[in-house]
C-alpha positions in Angstrom: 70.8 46.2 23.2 71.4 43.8 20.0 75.1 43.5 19.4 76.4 44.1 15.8 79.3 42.2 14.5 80.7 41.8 10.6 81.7 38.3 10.2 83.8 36.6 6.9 82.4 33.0 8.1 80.6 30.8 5.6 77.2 30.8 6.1 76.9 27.1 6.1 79.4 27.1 8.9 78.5 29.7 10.9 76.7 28.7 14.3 73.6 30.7 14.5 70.0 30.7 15.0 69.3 31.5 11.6 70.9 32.6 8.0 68.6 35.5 6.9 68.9 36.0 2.9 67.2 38.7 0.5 64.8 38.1 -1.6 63.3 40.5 -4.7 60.6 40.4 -6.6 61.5 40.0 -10.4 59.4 40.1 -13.3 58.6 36.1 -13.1 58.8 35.4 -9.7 61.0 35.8 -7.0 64.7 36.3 -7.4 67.4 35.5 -4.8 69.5 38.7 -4.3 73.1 39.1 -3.8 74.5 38.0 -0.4 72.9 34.7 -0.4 74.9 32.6 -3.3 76.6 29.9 -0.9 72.7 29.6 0.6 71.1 29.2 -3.1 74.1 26.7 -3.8 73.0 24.5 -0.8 69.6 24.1 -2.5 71.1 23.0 -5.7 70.2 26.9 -7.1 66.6 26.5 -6.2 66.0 28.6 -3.7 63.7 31.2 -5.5 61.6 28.3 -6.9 61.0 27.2 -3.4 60.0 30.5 -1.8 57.8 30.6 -4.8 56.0 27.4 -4.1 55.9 28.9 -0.2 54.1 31.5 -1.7 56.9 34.8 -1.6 57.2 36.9 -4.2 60.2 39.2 -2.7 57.6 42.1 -1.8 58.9 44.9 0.8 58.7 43.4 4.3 58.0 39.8 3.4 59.3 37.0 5.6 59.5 33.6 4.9 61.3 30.5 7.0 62.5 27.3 5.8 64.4 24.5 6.8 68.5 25.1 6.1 69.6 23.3 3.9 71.8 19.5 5.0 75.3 20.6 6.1 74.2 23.6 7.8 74.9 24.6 11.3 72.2 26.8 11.4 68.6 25.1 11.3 66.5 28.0 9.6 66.7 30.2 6.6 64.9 33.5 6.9 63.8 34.9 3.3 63.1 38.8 3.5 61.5 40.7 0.9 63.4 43.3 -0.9 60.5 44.7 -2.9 61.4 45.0 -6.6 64.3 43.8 -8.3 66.7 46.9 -9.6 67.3 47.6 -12.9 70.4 45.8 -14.6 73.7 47.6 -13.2 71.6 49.2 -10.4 72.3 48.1 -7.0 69.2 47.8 -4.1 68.7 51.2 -2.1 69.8 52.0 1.1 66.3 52.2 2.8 65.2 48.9 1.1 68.3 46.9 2.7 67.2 48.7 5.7 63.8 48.1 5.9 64.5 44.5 5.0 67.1 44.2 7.8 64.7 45.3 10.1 61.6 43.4 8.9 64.0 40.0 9.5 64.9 41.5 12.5 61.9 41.7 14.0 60.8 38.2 12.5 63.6 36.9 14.6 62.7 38.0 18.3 63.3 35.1 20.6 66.6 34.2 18.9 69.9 34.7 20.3 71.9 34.8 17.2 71.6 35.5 13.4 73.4 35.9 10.3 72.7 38.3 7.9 73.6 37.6 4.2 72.2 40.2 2.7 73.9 42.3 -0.8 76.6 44.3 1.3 79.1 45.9 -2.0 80.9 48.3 0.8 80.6 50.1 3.9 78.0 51.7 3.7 75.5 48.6 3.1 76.9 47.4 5.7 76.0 50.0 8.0 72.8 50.2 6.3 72.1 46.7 7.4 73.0 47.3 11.0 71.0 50.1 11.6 68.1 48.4 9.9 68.4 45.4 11.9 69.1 47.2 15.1 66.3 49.6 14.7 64.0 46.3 13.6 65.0 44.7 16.9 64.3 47.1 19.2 61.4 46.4 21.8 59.7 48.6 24.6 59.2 45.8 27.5 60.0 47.7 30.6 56.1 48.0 31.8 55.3 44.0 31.3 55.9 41.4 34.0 59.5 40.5 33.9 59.8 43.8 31.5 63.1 44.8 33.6 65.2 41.9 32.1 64.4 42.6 28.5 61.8 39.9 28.1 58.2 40.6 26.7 56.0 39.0 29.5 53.2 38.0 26.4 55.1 36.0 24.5 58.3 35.1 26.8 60.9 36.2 23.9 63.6 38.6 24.0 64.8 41.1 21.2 67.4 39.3 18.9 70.3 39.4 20.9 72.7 39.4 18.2 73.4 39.8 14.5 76.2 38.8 12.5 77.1 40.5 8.9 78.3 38.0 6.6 80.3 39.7 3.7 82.0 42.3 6.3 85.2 43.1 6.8 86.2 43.2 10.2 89.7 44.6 10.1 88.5 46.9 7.5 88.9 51.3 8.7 85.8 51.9 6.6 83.4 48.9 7.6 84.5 49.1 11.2 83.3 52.8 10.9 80.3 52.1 9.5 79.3 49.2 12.2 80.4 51.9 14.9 77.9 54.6 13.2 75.4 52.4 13.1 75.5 50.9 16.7 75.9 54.9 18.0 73.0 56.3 15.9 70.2 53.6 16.8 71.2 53.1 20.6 70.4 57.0 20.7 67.5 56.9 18.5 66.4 54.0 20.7 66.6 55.6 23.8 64.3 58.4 22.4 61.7 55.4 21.6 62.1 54.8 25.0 61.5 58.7 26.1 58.6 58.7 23.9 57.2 55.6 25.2 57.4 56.1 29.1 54.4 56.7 30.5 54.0 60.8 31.6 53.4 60.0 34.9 56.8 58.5 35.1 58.5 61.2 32.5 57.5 65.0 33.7 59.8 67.3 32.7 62.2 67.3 35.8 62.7 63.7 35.2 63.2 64.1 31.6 65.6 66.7 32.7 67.6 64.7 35.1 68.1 62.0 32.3 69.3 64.3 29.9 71.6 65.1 32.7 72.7 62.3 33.3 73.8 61.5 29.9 75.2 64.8 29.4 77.7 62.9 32.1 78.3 60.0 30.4 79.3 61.9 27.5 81.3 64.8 28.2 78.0 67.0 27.5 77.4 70.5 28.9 74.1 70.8 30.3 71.9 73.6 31.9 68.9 73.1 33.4 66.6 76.0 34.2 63.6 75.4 36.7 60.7 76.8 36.8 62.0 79.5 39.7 64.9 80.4 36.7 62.6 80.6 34.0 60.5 83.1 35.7 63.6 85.3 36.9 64.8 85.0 32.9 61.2 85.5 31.7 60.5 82.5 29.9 56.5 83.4 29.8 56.0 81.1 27.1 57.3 77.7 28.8 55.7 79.0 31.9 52.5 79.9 30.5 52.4 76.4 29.4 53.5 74.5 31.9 51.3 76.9 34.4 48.5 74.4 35.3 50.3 71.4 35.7 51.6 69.9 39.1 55.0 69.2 37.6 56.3 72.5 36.5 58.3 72.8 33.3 62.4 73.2 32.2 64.4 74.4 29.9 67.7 72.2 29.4 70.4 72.8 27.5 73.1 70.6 26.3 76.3 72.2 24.5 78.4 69.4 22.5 81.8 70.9 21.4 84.8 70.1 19.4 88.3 71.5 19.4 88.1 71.5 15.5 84.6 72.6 15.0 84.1 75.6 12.7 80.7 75.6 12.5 77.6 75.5 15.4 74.5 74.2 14.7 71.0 74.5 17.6 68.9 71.6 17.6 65.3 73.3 19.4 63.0 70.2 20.8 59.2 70.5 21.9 58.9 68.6 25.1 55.4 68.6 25.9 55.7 65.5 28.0 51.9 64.9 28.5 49.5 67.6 26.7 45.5 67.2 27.6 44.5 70.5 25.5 44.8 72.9 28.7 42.0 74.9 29.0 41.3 73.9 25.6 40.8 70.4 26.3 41.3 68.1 23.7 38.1 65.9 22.6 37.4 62.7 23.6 39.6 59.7 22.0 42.5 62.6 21.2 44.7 62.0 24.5 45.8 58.5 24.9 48.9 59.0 22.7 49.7 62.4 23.9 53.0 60.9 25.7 54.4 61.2 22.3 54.2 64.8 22.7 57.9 65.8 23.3 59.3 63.6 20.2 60.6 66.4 18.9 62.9 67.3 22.3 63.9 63.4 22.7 65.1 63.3 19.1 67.0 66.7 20.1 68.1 65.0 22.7 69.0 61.5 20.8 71.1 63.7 17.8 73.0 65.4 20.5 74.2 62.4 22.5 74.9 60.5 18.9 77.3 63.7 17.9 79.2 63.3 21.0 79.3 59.5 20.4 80.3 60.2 17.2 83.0 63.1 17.7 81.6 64.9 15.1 83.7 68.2 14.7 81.0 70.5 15.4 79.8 72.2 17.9 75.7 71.3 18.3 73.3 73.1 21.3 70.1 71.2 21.8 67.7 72.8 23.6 64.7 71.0 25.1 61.9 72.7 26.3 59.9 70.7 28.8 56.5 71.3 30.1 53.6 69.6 30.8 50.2 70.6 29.6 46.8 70.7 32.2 44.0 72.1 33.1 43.6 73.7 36.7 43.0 76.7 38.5 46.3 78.0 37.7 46.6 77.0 33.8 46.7 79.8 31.3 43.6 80.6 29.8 42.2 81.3 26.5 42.5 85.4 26.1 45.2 85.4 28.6 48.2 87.5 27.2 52.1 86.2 27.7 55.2 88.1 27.0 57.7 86.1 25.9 61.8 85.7 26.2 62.3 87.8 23.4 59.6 90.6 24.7 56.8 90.0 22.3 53.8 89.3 23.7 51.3 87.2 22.4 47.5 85.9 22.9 46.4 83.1 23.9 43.2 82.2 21.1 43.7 78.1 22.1 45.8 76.8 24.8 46.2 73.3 22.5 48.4 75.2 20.4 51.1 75.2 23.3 54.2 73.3 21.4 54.8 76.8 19.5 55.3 78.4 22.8 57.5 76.8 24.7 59.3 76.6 21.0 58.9 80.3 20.6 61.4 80.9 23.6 63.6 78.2 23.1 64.5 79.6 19.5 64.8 83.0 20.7 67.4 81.3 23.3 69.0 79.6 21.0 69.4 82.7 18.9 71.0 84.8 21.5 74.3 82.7 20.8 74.1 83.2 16.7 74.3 79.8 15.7 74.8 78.9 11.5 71.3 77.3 11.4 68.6 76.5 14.0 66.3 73.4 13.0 63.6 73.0 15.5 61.6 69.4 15.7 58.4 69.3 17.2 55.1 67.2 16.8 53.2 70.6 16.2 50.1 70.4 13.8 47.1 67.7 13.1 47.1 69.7 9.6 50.9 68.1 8.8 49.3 65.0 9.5 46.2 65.8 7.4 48.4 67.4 4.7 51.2 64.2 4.4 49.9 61.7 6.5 51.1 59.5 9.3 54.9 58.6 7.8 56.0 61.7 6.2 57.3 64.9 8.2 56.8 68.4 6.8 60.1 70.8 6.6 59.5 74.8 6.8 62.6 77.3 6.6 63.4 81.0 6.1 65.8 80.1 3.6 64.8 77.9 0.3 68.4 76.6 0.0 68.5 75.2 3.7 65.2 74.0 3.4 66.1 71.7 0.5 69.3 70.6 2.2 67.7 69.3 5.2 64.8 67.3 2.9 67.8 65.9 1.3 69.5 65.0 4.1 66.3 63.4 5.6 65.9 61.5 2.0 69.8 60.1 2.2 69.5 58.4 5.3 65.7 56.7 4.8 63.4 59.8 6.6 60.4 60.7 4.4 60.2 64.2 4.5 57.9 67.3 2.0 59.2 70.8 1.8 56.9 73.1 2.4 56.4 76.8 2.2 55.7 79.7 4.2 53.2 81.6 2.8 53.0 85.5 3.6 49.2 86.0 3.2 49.0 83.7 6.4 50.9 86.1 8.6 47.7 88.3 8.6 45.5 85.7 10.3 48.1 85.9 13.7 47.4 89.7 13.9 45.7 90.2 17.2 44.3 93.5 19.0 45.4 93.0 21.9 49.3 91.3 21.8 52.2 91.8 19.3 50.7 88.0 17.6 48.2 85.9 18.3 49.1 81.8 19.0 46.2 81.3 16.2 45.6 81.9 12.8 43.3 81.2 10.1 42.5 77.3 9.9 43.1 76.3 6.5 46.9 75.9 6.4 46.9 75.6 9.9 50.4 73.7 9.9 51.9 76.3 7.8 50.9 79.1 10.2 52.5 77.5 13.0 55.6 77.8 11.0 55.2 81.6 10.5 54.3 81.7 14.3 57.9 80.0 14.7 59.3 82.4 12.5 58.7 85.4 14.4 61.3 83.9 17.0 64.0 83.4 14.7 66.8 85.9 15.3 67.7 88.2 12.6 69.9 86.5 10.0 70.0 83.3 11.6 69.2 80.2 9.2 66.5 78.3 10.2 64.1 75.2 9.7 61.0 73.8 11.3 60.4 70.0 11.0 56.7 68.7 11.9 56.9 65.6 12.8 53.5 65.1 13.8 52.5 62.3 11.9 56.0 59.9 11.8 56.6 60.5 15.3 54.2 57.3 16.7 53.0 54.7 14.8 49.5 53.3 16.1 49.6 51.1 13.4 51.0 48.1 13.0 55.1 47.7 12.7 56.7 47.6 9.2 60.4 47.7 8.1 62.3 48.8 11.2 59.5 50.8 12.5 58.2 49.6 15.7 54.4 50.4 16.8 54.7 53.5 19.6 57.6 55.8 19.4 59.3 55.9 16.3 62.5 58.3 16.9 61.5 60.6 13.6 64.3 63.2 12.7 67.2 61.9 14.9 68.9 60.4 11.9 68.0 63.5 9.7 70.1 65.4 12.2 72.6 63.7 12.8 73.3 63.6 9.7 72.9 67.3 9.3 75.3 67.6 12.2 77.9 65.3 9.7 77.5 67.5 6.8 78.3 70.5 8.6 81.3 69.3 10.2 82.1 68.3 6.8 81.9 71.8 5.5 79.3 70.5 3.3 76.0 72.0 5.1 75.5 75.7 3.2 
């Protein structure tokens, strides 16, 4: 993992690999940001006219290396784009310095040390920066030659191994907080990049189970695990009917995070489909490949609940991961097939591809049965998010308006893009089915909004509660930008941790 360190050297002094500087884009050309005035001095206050003769213009995610100038101990200077220049008393957002820290970041793999002089006006820039640039360094090697010792086997370069923020205060309460945030939050959302990345026939959900378990270890975390033999004796029929043709049968963990001071419990619900092939209702040809990525929304569960702990945040947060694996076989649920479920309703089976609201269906009720203040379930649910917002944006459902716009908030402070959306009752109709209490289908159009009712139906009685679809932010298979890598992209574990902040705060409804 890239170490994170605030540092009051000079930046001509400081012995590093590089000096990274921000750059925007101003109305004539590109203009050196804050951060960087002992760098523009060294070029005689001309360093915006040679990044434009480089060709930069500041633009979002732009990266441009030159020579340091004479005198510095550090041979390169790494220009990252800002995107456009504020407005005059307006200081750079949060996401931009974060994005920018982890386009550099990545720009810089190979090197053991940089410096990053980029506008930092308190704290919380600071541990905007950090988590940008740790997020931006991060690298998923472990299946390439020589993967095991961090190194990428193509190219022969490790992650930047560390990075130094210039303009920090090291014996500072506040900045030393925020470096400690930031180092907590990405190592966890990390290590769900790394969950979402491993290859299902290495992460089933026993062995996703027994990591969870062993971090629940590491960090004084309660944890349950029920198998498949106490799933049936509970009646879990909606995990089990998922997880019924597949060789690896499912789980249901739960990990219980509590603090002596905590007033206030929130449930974190993750879907943990760790491979899903359709079932019986295979999925078309070219629509598998990625399907790894199906329980994103358990290791971000997962991620949020470790970061809490890390974080001794005084409130008590339950994640509940529910883990199966999706096949076909002679044993797999079938379309028409009728499961009762945890909480007793039963419900058909129209498509056995629209599994994720299943094993979600009994982990809410679960998570119910213990009357939480809010439940927020994450799951990769619904191609129709995807259709609806595309690939970078995650759509947020509730029972409650208020809620709902508290969590898109949330996700908005700390860089998530996220789109309320509702919950419309004419859709409830579609689910009606002859045969069961509901039906796992509805009508097609809307399709990501009627999983959400689905979910809803699971929701214990007065319980607050939000559905995030993370379908489309939750792996990129494009190419990386900001701190995003390509493959698993950790979508929604910084929207609730912070969540998890605000309510020990007091400030969460």
């Amino acid at each position: 993992m890239t170490a994170l360190t605030l540092s009051t050297a000079a930046a001509a002094g400081l012995r590093a690999d590089a000096i990274v500087v921000g750059v925007a884009k101003g109305a004539e050309g590109p203009v050196v940001a804050p951060g960087a005035e002992a760098v523009d001095q060294a070029y005689d206050g001309r360093l915006a006219a040679i990044l434009q003769t480089l060709g930069a213009s500041g633009a979002e995610g732009e990266v441009t290396k030159l020579p340091a100038p004479s005198g510095f101990k550090a041979p390169v200077v790494v220009a990252v784009g800002l995107g456009a220049e504020p407005e005059k008393d307006e200081a750079f957002t949060a996401e931009a310095l974060r994005r920018a820290a982890g386009s550099a970041a990545r720009a810089l793999t190979g090197s053991k040390k940089a410096a990053f002089a980029l506008p930092i006006t308190d704290a919380a820039d600071a541990g905007v920066i950090g988590e940008g640039a740790l997020l931006g360094a991060y690298s998923f090697d472990t299946y390439k030659e020589n993967g095991g010792n961090g190194r990428n086997a193509k190219n022969g370069k490790a992650p930047l191994a560390e990075v130094a923020l210039l303009g920090g205060k090291p014996r500072d309460k506040a900045y030393k907080a925020a470096v400690e945030r930031a180092v907590a939050v990405t190592e966890e959302l990390n290590r769900a990049r790394d969950l979402i990345n491993t290859p299902p026939n290495d992460l089933n959900p026993a062995a996703f189970a027994a990591l969870a378990q062993t971090a629940a270890k590491e960090h004084g975390i309660k944890v349950q695990v029920l198998d498949e033999k106490a799933l049936a004796k509970g009646g879990y029929g909606g995990i089990l009917g998922v997880g019924a043709g597949s060789a690896s049968p499912p789980r249901l963990v739960k990990l219980s995070y509590t603090h002596s001071k905590a007033s206030r419990h929130l449930a974190f619900v993750g879907k943990g489909i760790t491979y899903d092939s359709g079932g019986i209702s295979l999925k078309p040809a070219g629509h598998n490949e990625t399907m790894k990525c199906d329980m994103s929304g358990a290791a971000a569960v997962f991620a949020a609940v470790v970061a809490a702990a890390r974080l001794g945040l005084e409130v008590n947060v339950t994640g509940w991961l529910a883990l199966a694996e999706n096949m076909p076989s002679g044993s797999a649920t079938r379309p028409g097939d009728v499961l009762r479920m945890y909480s007793g309703k039963t419900v058909e089976v129209l498509n056995t591809d629209a599994e994720g609201r299943l094993v979600l269906a009994d982990a809410l009720w679960a998570a119910s049965q213990e009357n939480p203040d809010a439940i927020v379930d994450v799951a990769t649910l619904t191609g129709a998010m995807m259709l609806a917002l595309g690939s970078r944006t995650f759509g947020i459902m509730a029972n409650d308006d208020a809620f709902r716009t508290a969590v898109h908030e949330a996700a908005e402070e700390v860089g998530e893009d996220s789109w309320p959306m509702p919950l419309p009752e004419h859709l409830r109709k579609g689910m009606d089915s002859p045969t069961a209490d509901i039906a796992n289908m509805g009508e097609r159009m809307g399709g990501g909004l009627v999983a959400g009712l689905f979910l809803r139906e699971f929701v214990g009685e007065g319980i607050t509660w939000a559905h995030l679809d993370i379908a489309g932010p939750a792996f990129n298979e494009q190419a990386p930008f900001g701190y995003t890598p390509k493959g698993g992209t950790g979508s929604a574990v910084r929207t609730l941790v912070r969540l998890a902040e605000l309510a020990a705060a007091g400030d969460l409804g």
